[in-house]
N, C-alpha and C positions, 0 to 999 in steps of 0.2 A: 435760569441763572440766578434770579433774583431769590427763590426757593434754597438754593444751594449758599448762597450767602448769607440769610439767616439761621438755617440752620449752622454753619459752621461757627458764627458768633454767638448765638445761645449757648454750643457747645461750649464758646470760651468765659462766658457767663458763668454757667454752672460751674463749669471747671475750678475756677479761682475763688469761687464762693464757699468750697468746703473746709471743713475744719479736720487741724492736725486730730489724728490718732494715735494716741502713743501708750496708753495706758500710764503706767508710775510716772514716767516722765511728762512733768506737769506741765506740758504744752493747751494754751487757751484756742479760744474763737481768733478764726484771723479776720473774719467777716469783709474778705475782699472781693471785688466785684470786677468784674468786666463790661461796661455798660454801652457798645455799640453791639444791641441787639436785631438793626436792620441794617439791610443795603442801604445806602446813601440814598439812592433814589427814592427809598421810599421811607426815608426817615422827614419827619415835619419841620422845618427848621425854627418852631417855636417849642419844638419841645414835645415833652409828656412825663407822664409816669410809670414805673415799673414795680409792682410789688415780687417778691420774691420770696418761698418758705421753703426751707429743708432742712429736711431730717436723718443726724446722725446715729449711730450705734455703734458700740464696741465693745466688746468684751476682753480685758486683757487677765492674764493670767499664768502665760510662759515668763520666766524670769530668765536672764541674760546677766553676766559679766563680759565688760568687752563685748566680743560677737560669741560668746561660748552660753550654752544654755545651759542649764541645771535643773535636767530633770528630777532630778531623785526631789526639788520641791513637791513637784504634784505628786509622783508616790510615796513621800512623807505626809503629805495634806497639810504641809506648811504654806504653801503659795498665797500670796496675796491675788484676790476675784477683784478686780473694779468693773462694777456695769457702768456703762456711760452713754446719754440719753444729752442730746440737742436739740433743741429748735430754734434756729438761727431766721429773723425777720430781720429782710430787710427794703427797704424804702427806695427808688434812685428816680431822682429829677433829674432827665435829661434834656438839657438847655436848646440843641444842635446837635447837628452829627458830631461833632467835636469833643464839646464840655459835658461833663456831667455832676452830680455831686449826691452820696448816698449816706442813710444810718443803714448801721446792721446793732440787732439789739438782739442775742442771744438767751432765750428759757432754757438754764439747765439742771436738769437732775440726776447724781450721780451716788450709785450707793460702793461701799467696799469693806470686805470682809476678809481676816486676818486670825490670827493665831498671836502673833507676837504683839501685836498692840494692847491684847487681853492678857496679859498675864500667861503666855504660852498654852493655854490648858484646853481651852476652847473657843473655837471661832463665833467670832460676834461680827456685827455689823454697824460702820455706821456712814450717815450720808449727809447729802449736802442736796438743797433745791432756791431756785431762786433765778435773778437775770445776774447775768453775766457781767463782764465789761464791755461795753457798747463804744460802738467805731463810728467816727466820723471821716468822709474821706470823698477829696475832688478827683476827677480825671480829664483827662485830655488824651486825646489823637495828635502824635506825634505828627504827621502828614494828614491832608485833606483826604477822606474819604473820600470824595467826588473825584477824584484824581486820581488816586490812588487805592485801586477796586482789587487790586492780585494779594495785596499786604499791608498793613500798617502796624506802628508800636505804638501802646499805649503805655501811660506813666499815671504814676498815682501817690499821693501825696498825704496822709491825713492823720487824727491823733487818737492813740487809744485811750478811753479816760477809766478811771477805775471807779468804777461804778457796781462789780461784783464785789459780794461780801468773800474778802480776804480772813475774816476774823471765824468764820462758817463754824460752831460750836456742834458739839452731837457727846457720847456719854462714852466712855471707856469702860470696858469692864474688867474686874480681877486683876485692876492697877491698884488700887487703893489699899491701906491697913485692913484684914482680914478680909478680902476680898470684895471689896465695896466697890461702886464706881466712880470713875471722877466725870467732870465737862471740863472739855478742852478741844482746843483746836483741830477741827480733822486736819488727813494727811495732806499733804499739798497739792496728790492727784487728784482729789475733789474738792478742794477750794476752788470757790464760783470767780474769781479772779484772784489777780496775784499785787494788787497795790500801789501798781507803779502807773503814772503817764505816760506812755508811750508813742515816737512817733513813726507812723506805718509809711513802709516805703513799698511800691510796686512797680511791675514792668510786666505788661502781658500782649502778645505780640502772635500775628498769623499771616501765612502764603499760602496762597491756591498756587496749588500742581496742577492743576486741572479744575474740569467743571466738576469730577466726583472727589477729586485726592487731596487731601489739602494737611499742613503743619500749622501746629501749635505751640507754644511754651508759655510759660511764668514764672515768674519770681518776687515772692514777697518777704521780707525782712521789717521784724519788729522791732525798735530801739528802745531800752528801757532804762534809761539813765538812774533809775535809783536803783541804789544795790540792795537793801533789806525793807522789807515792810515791817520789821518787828513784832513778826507772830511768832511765837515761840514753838518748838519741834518737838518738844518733850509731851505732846498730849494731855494739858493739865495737870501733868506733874513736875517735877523740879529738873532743869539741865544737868546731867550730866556737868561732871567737870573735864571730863575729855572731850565733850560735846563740845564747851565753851573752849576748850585752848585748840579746836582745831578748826571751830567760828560757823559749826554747825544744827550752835541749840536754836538760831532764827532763821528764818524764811527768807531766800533771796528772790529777789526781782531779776529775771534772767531775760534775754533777747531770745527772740525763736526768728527760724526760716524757714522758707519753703521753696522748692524749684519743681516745675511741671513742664513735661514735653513730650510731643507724641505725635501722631496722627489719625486722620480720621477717613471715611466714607461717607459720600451722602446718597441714598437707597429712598427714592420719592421724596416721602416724611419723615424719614429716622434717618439719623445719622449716627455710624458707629465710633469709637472713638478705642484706638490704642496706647500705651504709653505707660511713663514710669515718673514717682514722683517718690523726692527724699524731701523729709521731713527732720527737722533738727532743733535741738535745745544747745546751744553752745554752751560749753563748760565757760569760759568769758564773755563778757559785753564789749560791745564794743567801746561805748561809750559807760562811766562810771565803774565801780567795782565790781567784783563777780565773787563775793563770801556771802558765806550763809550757805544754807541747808537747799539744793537740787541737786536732781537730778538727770544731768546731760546727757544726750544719747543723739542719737538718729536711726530711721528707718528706710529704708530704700524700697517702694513697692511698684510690683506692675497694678496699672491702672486700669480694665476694660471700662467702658462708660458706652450707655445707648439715650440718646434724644428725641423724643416724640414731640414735632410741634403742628399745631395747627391754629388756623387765623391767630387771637392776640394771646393765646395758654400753649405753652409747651409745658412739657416734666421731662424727668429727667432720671437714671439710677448708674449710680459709682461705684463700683468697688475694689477699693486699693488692696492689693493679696502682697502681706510681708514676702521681701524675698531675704532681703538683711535687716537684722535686729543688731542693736548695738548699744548697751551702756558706757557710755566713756567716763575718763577718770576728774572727779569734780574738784575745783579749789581745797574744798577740805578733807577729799584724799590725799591731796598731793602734800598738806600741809601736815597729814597724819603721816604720812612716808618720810618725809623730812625731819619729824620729831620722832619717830620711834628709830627707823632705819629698814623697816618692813614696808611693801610697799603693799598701798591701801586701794579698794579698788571699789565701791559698792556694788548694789544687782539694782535691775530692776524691771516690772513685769511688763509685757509688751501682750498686743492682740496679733490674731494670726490674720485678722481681715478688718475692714469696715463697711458698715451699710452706709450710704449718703443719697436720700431720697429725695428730690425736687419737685418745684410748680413754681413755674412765672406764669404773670398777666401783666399784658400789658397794658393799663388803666385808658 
């Protein structure tokens, strides 16, 4: 029993720990955590520590309007390639079976190569490396774990600080006067953060069915109250004046979500794990304005996941397979539909999977 209970919390550990994959759509690290990794019973009620590392990947490179694809990108060999590389550390002090409190400090490096940013004529590359925006964040067990052994909700509360370089510079080619290059801001899918303060809200929650069947879910939302960072879109070169009257030549600070649900099996020491998770950039925040240059979407993906643990090391491997790709329509399309009378819709590249590799210890 006791075996079957940690395994299903690990599962819900890793689970919440992974980072959106979206490719163009410049969704961050959510660096969220689940941190009741024992049974009650055999949790210390002073505590310990849990270190945690995983590793994403993703390669996006199908392009989307709405949910419609456009192939003839890739056999044009216009498409925009972003490879995308994480390694998400993170730390959690757990107080009790109850409290906890964790950093997650994200290494990321990301390269991406284009045609239109060069000057159409030939694809070049450019990247971004560096940490991330780093999370701080408490939790709680809604209900007594000791009590309450079939289920509990947890809640999580904490702030994104911007900590990732938003300004991320790299070299344009065959923008400049007779083909020279310029520096300027890469594209917003590889800026290593996006600027803003944010505060991270969480809810991640489980019922045993049984001593093998058991349900999962999550949900995390990022609140990003500022609306621009004031990085400019133009790549080192000068805005557009379409760009500026439809409030697209700067960088917005956008809120992202995530919702996960599914089920699992537990098989000795592994436990398998089914399920689907969407993944979202709102075209609005909730909270402050939503102009400036992103790009909104959502993914909807099935989730397989398998967990190996044993005494205080489990690992872990995820991988979310798109089932729906979707770019939705941003603030300054709608503001360009409104001013011309054509109605404006941008694209943008999505992956067809991601890799999400794990290792806990427990200290």
């Amino acid at each position: 029993m006791k075996k079957i209970y940690f395994l299903l919390t690990v599962t819900l550990f890793f689970a919440t720990s992974k980072l959106f994959a979206q490719g163009c759509v410049a969704i961050k690290s959510t660096g969220g955590v689940c941190s009741m990794l024992d049974h009650p019973e055999e949790t210390d009620e002073n505590g310990g520590w849990i270190f945690n590392s995983n590793i994403r990947y993703y390669k996006s490179y199908k392009h989307f309007i709405g949910q419609q694809e456009q192939p003839q990108r890739i056999t044009l060999g216009t498409n925009v390639i972003n490879h995308a590389y994480t390694q998400d550390l993170t730390l959690t002090r757990v107080f009790n079976s109850r409290w906890s409190f964790s950093v997650d400090v994200p290494v990321i490096s990301n390269t991406r190569s284009s045609l239109y940013e060069h000057g159409g004529n030939e694809r070049h590359s450019t990247s971004s490396f560096g940490i991330g925006d780093i999370r701080i964040a408490g939790y709680v067990w809604v209900f007594d774990p000791h009590k309450f052994k079939n289920g509990n909700i947890q809640f999580g509360l904490g702030l994104k600080l911007p900590t990732g370089d938003y300004k991320y510079t790299d070299y344009f080619y065959n923008t400049g006067p007779g083909g020279t290059k310029l520096l300027g801001p890469v594209d917003q899918s590889i800026q290593l953060g996006d600027g803003g303060t944010g505060i991270t809200t969480e809810v991640n929650a489980f019922y045993h069915l049984s001593h093998t069947f058991n349900l999962y879910g999550n949900f995390y939302y990022l609140i990003n109250p500022r609306e621009q960072n004031g990085v400019s879109s133009a790549r080192g070169g000068t805005p557009s004046a379409a760009s500026i009257a439809y409030g697209s030549d700067v960088m917005s600070v956008p809120d992202q979500m995530m919702l996960r649900f599914g089920t699992s099996v537990s098989v000795k020491r592994f436990i398998f794990s089914a399920g689907f998770r969407d993944e979202c950039l709102p075209s609005k925040d909730i909270i402050g304005g939503s102009n400036g240059f992103r790009r909104p979407g959502n993914i909807i993906s099935a989730e397989p996941g398998i967990v190996y643990a044993f005494k205080k090391v489990s690992v872990n491997a995820f991988v979310p397979i798109a089932l729906i790709r979707e770019r939705t329509q941003s603030v300054p399309d709608k503001i360009k539909t409104d001013l011309t009378g054509v109605y404006a819709q941008g694209d943008a590249a999505f992956a067809d999977y991601a890799i999400n590799l794990g290792i806990s210890f427990k200290l």
